[in-house]
MISE-149635 format. One line per field, with one value per atom (N, C-alpha, C): atom name; residue in three letters; x, y, z. Coordinates in steps of 0.05 Angstrom, whole numbers. Example, Ala and Ser with C-alpha at 12.3 -4.5 7.8 and 13.67 -1.06 7.14 Angstrom:
BEGIN
atom	(N_CA_C_N_CA_C) $
res	(Ala_Ala_Ala_Ser_Ser_Ser) $
px	(264_246_264_257_273_258) $
py	(-114_-90_-66_-45_-21_1) $
pz	(156_156_156_142_143_157) $
END
This chain:
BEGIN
atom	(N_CA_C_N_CA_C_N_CA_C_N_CA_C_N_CA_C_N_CA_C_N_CA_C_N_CA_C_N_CA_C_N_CA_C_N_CA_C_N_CA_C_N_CA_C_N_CA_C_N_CA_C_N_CA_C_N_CA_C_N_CA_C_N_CA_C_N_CA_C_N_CA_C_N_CA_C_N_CA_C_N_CA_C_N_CA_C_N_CA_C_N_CA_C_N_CA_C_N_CA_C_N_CA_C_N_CA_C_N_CA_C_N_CA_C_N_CA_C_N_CA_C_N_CA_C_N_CA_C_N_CA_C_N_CA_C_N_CA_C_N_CA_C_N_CA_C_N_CA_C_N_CA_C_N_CA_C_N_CA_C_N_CA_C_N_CA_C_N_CA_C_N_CA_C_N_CA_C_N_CA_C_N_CA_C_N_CA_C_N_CA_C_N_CA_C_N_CA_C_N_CA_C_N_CA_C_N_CA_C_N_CA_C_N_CA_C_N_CA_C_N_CA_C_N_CA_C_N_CA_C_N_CA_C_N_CA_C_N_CA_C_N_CA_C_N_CA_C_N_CA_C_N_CA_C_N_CA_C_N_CA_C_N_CA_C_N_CA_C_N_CA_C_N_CA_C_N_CA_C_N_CA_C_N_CA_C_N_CA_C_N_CA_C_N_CA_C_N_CA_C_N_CA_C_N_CA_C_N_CA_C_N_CA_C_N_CA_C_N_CA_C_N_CA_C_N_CA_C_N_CA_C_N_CA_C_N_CA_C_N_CA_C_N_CA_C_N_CA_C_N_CA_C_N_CA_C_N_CA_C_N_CA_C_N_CA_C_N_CA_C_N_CA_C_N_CA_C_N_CA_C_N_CA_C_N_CA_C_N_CA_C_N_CA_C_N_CA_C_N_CA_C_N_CA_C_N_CA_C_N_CA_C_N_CA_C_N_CA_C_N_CA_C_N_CA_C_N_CA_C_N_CA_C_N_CA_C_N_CA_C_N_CA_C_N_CA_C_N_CA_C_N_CA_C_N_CA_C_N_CA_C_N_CA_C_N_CA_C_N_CA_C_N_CA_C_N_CA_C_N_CA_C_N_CA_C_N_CA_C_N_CA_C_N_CA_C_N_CA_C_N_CA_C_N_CA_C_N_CA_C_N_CA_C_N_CA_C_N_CA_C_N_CA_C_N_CA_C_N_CA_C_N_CA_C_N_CA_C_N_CA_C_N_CA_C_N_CA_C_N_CA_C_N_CA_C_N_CA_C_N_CA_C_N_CA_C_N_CA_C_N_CA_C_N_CA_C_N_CA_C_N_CA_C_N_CA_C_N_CA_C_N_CA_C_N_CA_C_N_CA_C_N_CA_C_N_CA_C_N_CA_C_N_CA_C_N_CA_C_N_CA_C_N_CA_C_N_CA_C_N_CA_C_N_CA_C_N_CA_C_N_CA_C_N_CA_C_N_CA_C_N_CA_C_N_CA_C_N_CA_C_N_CA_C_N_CA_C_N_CA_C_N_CA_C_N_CA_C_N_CA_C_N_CA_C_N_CA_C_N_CA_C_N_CA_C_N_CA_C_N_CA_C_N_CA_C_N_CA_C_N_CA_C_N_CA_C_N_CA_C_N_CA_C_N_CA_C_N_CA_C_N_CA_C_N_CA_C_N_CA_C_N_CA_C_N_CA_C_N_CA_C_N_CA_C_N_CA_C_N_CA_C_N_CA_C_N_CA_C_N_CA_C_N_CA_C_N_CA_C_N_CA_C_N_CA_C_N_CA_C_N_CA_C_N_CA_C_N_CA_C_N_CA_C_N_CA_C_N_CA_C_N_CA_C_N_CA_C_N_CA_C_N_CA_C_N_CA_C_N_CA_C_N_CA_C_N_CA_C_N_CA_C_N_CA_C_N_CA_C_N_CA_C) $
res	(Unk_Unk_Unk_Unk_Unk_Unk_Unk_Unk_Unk_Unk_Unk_Unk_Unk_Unk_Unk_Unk_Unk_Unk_Unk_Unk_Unk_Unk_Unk_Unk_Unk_Unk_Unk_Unk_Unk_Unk_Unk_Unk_Unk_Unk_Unk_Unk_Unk_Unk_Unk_Unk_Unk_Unk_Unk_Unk_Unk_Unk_Unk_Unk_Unk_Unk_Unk_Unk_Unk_Unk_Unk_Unk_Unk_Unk_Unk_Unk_Unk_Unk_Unk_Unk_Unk_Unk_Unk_Unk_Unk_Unk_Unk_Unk_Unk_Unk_Unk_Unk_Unk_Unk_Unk_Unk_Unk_Unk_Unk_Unk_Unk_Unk_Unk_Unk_Unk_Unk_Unk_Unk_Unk_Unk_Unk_Unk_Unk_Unk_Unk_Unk_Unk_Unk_Unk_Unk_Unk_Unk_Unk_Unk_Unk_Unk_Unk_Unk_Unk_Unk_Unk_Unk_Unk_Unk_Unk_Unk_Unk_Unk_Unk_Unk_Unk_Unk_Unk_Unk_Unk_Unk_Unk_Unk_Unk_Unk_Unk_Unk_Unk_Unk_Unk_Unk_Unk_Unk_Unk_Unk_Unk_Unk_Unk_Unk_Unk_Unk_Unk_Unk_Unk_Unk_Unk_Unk_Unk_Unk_Unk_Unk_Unk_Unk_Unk_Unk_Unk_Unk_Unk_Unk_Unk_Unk_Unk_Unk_Unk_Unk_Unk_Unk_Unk_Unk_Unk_Unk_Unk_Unk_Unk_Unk_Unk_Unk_Unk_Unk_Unk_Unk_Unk_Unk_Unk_Unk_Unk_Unk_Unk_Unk_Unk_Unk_Unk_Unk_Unk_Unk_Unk_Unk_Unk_Unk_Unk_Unk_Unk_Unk_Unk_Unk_Unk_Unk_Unk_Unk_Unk_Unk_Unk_Unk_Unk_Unk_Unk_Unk_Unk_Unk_Unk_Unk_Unk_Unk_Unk_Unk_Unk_Unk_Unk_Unk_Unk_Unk_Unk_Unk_Unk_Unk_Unk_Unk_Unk_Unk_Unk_Unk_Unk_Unk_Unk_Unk_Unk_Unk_Unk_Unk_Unk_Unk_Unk_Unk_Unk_Unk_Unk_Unk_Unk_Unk_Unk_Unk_Unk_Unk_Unk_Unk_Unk_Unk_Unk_Unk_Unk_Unk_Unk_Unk_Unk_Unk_Unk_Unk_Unk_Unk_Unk_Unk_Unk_Unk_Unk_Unk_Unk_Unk_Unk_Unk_Unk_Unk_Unk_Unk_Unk_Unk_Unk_Unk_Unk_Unk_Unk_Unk_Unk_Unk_Unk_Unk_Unk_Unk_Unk_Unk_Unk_Unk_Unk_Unk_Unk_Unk_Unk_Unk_Unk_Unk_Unk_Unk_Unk_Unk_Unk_Unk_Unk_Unk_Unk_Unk_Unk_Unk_Unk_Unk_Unk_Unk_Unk_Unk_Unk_Unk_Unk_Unk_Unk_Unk_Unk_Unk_Unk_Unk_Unk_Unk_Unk_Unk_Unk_Unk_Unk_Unk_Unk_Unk_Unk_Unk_Unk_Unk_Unk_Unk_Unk_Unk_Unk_Unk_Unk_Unk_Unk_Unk_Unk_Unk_Unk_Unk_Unk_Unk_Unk_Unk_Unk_Unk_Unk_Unk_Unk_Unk_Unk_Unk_Unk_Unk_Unk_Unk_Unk_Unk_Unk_Unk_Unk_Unk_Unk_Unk_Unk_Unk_Unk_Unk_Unk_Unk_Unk_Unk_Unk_Unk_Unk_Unk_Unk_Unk_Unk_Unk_Unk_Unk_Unk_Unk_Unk_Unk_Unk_Unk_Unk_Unk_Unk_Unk_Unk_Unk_Unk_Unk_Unk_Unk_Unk_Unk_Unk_Unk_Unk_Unk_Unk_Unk_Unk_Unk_Unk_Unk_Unk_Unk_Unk_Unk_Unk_Unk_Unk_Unk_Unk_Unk_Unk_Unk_Unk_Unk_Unk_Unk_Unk_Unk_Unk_Unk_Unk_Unk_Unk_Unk_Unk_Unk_Unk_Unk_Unk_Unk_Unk_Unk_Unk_Unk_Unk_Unk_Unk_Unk_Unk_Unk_Unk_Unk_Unk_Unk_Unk_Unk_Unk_Unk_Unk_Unk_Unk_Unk_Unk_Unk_Unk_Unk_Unk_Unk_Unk_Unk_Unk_Unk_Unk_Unk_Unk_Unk_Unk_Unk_Unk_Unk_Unk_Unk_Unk_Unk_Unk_Unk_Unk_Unk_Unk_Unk_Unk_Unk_Unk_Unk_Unk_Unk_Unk_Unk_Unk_Unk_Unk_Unk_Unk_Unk_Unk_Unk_Unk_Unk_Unk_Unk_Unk_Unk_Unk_Unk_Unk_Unk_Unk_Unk_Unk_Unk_Unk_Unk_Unk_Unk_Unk_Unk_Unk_Unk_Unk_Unk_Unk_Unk_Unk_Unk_Unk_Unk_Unk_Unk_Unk_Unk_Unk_Unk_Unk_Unk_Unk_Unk_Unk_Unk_Unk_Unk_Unk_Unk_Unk_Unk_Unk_Unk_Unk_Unk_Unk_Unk_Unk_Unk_Unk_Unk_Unk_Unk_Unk_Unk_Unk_Unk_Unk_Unk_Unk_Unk_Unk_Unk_Unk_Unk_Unk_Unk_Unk_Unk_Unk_Unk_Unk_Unk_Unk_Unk_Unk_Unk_Unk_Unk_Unk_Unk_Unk_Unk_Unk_Unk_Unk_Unk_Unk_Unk_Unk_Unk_Unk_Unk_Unk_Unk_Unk_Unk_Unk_Unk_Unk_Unk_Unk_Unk_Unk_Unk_Unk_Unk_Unk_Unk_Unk_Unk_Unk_Unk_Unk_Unk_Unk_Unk_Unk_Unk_Unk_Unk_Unk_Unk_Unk_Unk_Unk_Unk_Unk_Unk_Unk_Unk_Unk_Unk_Unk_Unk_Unk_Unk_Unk_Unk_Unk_Unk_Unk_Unk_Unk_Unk_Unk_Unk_Unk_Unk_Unk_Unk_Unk_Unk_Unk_Unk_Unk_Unk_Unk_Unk_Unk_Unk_Unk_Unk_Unk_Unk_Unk_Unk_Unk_Unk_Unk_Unk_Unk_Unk_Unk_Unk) $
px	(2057_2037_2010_1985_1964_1948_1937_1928_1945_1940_1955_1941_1963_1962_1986_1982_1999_2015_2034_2052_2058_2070_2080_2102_2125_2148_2156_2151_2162_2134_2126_2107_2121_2134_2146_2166_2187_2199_2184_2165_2145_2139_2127_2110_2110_2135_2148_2144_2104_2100_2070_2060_2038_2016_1994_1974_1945_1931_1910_1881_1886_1864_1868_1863_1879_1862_1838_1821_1825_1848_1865_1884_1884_1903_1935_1937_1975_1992_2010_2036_2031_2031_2017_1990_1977_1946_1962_1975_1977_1992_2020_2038_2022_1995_1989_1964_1954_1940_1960_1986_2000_2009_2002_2015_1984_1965_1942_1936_1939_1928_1950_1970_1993_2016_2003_2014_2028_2051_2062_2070_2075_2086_2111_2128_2162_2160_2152_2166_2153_2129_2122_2140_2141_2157_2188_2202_2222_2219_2199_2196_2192_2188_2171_2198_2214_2242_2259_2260_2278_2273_2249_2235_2243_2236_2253_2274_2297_2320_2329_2331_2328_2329_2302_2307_2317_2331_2343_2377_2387_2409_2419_2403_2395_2395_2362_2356_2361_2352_2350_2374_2385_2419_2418_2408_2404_2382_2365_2339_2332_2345_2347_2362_2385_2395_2380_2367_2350_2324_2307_2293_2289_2324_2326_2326_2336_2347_2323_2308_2275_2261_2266_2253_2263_2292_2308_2300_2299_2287_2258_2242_2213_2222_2232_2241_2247_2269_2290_2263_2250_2239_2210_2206_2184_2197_2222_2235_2240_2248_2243_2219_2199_2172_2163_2175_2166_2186_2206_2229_2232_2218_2223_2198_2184_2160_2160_2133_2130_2152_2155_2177_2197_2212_2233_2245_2221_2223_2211_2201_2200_2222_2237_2262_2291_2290_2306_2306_2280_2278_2304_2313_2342_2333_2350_2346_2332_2346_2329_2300_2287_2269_2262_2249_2251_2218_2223_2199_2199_2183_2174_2147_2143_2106_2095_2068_2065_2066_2086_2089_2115_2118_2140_2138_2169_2179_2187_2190_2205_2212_2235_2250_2225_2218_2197_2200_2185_2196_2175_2166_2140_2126_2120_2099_2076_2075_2049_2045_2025_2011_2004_2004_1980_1969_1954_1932_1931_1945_1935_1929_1910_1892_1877_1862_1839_1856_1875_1879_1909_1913_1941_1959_1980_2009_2026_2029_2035_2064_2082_2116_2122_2138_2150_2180_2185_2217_2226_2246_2255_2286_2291_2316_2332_2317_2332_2320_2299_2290_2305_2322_2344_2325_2331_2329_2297_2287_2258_2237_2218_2200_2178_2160_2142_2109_2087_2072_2044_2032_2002_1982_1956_1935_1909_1903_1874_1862_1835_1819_1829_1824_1847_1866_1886_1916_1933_1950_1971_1997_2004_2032_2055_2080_2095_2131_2141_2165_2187_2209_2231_2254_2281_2302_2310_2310_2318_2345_2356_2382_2390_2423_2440_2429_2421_2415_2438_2458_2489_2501_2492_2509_2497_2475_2460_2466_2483_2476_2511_2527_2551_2568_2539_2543_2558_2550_2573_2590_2604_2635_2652_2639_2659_2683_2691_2719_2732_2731_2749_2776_2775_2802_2826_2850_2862_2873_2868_2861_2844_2819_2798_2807_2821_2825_2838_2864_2881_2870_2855_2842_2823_2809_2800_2812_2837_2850_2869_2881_2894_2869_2839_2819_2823_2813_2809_2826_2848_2865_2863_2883_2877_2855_2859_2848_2813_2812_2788_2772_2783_2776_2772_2783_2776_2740_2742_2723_2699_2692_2670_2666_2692_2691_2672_2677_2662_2631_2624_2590_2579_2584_2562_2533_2532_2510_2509_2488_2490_2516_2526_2545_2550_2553_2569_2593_2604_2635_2656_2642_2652_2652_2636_2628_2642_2648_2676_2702_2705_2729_2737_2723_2732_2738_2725_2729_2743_2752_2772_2801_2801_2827_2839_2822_2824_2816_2834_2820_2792_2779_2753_2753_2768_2772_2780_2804_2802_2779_2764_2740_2714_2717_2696_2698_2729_2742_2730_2742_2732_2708_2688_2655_2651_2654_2646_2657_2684_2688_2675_2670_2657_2619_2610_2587_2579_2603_2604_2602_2606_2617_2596_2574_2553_2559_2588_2583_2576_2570_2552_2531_2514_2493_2492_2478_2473_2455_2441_2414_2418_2401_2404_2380_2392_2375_2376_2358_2370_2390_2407_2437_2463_2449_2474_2465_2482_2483_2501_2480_2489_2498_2523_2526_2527_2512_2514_2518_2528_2529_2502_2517_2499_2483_2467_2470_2492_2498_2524_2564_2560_2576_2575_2546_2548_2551_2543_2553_2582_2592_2637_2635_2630_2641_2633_2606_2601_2623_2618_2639_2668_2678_2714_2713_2680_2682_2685_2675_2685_2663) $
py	(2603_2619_2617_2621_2619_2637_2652_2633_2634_2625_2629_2642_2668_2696_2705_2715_2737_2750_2756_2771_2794_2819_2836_2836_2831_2835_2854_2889_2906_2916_2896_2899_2884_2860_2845_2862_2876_2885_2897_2922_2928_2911_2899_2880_2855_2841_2809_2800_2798_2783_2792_2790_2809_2797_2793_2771_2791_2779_2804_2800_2781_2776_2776_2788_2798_2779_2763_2750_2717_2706_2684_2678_2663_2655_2652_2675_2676_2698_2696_2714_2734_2746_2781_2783_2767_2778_2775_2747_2750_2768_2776_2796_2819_2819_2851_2840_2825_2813_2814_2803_2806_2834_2852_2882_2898_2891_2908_2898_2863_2854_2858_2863_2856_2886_2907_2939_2945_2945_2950_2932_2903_2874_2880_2871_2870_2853_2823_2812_2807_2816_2816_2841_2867_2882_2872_2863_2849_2828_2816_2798_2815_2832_2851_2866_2873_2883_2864_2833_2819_2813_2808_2803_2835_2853_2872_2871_2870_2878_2855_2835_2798_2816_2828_2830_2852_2872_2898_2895_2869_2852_2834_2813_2792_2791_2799_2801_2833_2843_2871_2876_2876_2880_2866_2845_2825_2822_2843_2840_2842_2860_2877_2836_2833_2808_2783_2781_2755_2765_2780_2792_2785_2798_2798_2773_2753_2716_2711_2711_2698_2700_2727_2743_2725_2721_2718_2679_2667_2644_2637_2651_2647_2654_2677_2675_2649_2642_2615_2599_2592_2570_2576_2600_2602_2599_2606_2599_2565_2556_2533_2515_2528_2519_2524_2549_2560_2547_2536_2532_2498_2491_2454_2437_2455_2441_2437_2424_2410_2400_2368_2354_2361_2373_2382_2399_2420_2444_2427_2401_2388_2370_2363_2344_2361_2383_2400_2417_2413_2430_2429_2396_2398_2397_2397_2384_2362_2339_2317_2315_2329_2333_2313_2297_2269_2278_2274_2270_2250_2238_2201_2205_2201_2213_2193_2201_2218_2228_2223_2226_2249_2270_2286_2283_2272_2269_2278_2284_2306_2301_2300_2295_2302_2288_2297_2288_2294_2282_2264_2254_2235_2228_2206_2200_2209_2221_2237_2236_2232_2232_2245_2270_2293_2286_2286_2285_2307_2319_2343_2339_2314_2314_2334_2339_2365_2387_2392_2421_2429_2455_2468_2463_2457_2459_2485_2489_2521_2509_2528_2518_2544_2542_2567_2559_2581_2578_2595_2577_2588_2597_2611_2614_2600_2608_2593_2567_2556_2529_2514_2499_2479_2449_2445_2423_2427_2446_2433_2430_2424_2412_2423_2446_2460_2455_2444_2433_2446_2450_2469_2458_2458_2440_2470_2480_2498_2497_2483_2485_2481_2484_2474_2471_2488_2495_2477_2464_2451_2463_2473_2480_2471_2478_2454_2477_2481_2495_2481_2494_2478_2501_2495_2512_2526_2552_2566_2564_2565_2566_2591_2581_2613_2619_2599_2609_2597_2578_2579_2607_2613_2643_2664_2666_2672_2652_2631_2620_2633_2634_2636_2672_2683_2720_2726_2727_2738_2731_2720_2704_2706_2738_2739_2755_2749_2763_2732_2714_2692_2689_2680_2672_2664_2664_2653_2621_2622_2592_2575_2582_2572_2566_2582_2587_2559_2560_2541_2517_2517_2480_2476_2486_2483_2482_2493_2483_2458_2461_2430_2413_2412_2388_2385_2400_2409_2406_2421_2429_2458_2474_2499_2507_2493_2501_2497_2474_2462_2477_2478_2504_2531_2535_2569_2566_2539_2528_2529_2525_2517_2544_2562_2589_2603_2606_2628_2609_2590_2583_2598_2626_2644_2651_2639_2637_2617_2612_2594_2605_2586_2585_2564_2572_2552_2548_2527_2521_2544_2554_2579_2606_2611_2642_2636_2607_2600_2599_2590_2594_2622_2641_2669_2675_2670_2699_2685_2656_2649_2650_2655_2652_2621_2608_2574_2569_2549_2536_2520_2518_2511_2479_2466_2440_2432_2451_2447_2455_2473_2479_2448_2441_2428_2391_2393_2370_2377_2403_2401_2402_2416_2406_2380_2366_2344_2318_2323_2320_2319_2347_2362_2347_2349_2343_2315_2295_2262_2256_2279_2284_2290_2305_2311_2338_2354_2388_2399_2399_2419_2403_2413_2397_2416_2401_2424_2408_2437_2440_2442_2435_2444_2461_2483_2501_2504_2498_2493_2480_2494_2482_2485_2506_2508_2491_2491_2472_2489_2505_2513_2493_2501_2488_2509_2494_2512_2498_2506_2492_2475_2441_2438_2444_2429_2427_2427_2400_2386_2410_2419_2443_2463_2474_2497_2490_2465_2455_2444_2447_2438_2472_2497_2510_2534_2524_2531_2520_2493_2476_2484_2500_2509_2531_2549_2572_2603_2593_2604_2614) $
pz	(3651_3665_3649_3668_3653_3647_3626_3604_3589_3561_3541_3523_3515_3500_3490_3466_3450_3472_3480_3500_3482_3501_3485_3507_3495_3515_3517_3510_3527_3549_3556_3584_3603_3601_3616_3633_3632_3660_3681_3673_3692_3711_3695_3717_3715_3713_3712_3696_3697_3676_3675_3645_3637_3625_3644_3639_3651_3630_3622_3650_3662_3674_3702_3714_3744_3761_3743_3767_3775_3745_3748_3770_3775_3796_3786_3788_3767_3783_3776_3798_3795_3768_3772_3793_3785_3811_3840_3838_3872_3877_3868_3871_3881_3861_3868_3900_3900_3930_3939_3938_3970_3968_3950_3952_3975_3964_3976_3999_4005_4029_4051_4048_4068_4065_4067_4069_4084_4091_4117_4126_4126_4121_4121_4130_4126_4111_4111_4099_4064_4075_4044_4031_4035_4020_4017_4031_4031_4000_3990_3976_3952_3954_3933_3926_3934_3936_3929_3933_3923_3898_3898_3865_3846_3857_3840_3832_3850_3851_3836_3837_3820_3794_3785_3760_3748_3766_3760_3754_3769_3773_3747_3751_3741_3711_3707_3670_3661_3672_3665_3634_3651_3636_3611_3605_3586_3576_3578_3571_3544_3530_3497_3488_3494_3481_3476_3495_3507_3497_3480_3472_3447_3433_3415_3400_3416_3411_3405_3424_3425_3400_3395_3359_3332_3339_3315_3323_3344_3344_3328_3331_3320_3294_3284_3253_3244_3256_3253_3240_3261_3267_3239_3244_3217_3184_3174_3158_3147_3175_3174_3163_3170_3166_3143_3129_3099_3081_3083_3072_3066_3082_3080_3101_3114_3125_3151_3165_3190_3201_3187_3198_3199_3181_3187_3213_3209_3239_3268_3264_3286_3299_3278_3282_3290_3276_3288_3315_3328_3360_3375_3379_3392_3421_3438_3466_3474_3462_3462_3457_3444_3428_3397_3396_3364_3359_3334_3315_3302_3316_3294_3287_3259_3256_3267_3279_3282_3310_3331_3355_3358_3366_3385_3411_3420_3441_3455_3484_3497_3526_3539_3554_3573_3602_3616_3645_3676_3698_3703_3687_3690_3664_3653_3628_3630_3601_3593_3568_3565_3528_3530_3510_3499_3463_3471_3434_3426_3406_3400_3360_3373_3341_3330_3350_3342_3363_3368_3382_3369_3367_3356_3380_3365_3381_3385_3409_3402_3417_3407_3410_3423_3459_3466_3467_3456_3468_3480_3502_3534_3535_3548_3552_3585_3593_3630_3637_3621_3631_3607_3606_3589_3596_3623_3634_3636_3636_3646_3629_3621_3592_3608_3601_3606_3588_3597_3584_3589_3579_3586_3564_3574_3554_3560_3540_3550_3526_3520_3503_3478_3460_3432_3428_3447_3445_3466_3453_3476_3475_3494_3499_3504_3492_3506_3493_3518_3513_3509_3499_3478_3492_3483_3495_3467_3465_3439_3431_3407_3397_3407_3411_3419_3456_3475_3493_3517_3509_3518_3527_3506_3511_3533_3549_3570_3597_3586_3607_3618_3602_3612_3600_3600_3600_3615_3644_3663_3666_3656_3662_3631_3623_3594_3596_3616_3627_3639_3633_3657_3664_3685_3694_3685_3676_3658_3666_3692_3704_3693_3692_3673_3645_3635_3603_3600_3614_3602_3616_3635_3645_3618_3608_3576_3555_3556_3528_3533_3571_3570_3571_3578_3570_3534_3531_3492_3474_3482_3464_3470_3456_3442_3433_3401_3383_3388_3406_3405_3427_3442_3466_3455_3438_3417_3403_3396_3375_3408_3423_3442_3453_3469_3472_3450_3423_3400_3394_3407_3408_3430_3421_3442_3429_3398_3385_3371_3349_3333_3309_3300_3272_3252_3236_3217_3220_3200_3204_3186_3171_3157_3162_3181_3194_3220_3234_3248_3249_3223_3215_3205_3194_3184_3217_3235_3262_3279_3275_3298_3271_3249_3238_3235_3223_3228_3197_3194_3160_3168_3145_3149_3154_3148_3150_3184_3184_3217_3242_3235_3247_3249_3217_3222_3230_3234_3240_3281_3289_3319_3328_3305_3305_3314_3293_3285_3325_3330_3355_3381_3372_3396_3394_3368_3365_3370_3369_3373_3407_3423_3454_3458_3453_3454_3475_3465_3478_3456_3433_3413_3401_3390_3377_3356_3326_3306_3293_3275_3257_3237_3208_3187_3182_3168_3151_3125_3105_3076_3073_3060_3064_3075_3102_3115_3146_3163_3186_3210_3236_3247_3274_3291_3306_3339_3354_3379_3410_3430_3455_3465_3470_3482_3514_3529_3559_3574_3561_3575_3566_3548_3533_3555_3556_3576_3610_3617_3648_3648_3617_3624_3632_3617_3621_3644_3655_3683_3704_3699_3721_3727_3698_3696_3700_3711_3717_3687_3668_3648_3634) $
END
């Protein structure tokens, strides 16, 4: 959305989305033009009512979690940056994301160069766009969104009750043990803070990592010297697909 600004996200449920200039051409202004121009409209209130209810349904419920991830991501990611530098916190983005100096790369539906010699890189991270690479250029600042760590686990929230149909078509794909190991990436982890909460020796944990990570259903980061591992794309569309 445009422009680009400091957000305060407890404005965001109100009013979708919270952009300071009502005279831009952005979803809050029109939202509120199709509220004043079209009064008594069925089908615009109808739209105005789905768009509510969407998010009364939808995020609402998940709003404090998905809040919270986003926060503890920018931490992540500023640690990173205080702790070992640029490159490092650039090579680690993840979702097919590469840093070759001095170029970052990013999965895209069309070729595009951006220069951002003389302008700041500002880094968002998303929770429901995985697949999509979000790019914005205004005056110094270039934008360009990334998929946050720990956001697997939003994608496959509602379905934390599954079927026991589901269960066992994942552990006869997996295994057991290995299906235990992909189930508990509802956040980022190590192979040690894995192994204490699934009851697994650490060796066997990081033997089904390492598996799973060669398959490309987990991907993992290093931080100092630990190395978290979390669902990838392809991780969270096995376990959409098994319904789980």
């Amino acid at each position: 959305m445009e422009p680009l600004r400091r957000a305060d996200p407890r404005l965001f449920p109100p009013g979708f989305v919270a952009l300071p200039d009502p005279t831009r051409n952005t979803l809050a202004a029109e939202l509120a033009h199709v509220r004043e121009t079209s009064a008594g409209d069925p089908a615009a209130d109808r739209l105005l009512t789905a768009l509510e209810e969407y998010w009364d349904l939808a995020v609402a419920p998940y709003w404090n979690s998905i809040r919270s991830s986003l926060e503890e991501e920018i931490l992540f990611r500023g640690r990173t940056l205080a702790v070992a530098g640029v490159e490092p916190m650039l090579t680690e983005l993840g979702g097919r994301i590469s840093w070759s100096r001095p170029v970052l790369t990013a999965p895209y539906h069309r070729d595009m160069d951006l220069s951002v010699t003389r302008s700041k890189l500002l880094l968002v991270p998303t929770v429901f766009a995985g697949g999509l690479r979000l790019f914005h250029q205004e005056q110094a600042v270039v934008a360009m969104s990334y998929q946050a760590r720990a956001t697997g686990y939003f994608h496959v929230l509602t379905a934390r009750e599954p079927a026991q149909a589901a269960e066992d078509r994942l552990a006869l794909l997996l295994g057991k043990s290995r299906a235990q190991v992909v189930r508990a990436l509802d956040e980022p982890r190590t192979t040690t803070a894995m192994a204490q909460s699934l009851g697994m020796a650490k060796s066997t944990v990081s033997q089904h990592l390492a598996v799973l990570n060669d398959s490309g259903i987990v991907w993992k980061q290093r931080l100092g010297g630990r190395v978290f591992y979390q669902l990838d794309q392809s991780g969270i569309t096995l376990l959409r697909e098994l319904g789980i």
